[in-house]
N, C-alpha and C positions, 0 to 999 in steps of 0.2 A: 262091158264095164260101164257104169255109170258115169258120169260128166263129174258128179261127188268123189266118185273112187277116185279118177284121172287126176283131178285135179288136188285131193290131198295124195295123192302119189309123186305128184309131182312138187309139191313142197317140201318134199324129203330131200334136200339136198347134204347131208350129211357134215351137215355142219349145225350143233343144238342150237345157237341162241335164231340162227336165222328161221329155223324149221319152228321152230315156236313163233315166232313172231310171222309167219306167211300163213302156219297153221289157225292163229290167234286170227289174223284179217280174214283168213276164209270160212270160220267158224261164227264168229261175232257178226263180221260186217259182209260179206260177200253175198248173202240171201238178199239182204232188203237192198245193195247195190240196184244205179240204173243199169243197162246194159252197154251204153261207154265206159264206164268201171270197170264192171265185170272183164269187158273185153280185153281192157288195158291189165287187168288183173291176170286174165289169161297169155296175153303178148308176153307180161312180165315173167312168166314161169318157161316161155318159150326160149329166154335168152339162155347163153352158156353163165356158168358157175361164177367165172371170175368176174362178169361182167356186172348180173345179179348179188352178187357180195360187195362189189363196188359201189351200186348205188344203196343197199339196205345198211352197210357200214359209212356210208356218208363221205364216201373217200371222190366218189363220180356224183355228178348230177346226171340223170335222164335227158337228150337231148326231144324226147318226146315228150308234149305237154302230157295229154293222159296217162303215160304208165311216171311223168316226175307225178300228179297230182296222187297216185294211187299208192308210191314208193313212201309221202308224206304222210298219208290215212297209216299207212302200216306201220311208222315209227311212232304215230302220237297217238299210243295204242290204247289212253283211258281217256279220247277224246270223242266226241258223236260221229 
């Protein structure tokens, strides 16, 4: 399986508005990502569901700078 495959596999978290919006940053923005992004992009998918829902609903902040800075790219989603 591709790193591509893995990783929209893993944005399927079965919940629509999030799965669009992680699918939306890995589509748009995760190519031209540095690879502190990326990484944090990838940490971020490693978390469990409620924890992930927490910070994409804005309910938790990240206490990790890189995946709060990547949690942010992914909400202000018609930004550069």
């Amino acid at each position: 399986m591709s790193e591509e495959s893995r990783l929209r596999w893993q944005c399927r978290r079965g919940m629509r508005e999030l799965d669009e919006l992680l699918l939306d940053y890995l589509e748009r923005r995760y190519p031209a990502d540095g690879e502190a992004d990326k990484a944090a992009f990838r940490a971020l998918l490693e978390l469990a569901d409620p924890e992930l829902n927490a910070y994409l609903l804005q309910q938790q902040t990240p206490n990790s700078e890189p995946i709060a800075r990547v949690v942010e790219r992914i909400l202000s989603r018609n930004l550069p």
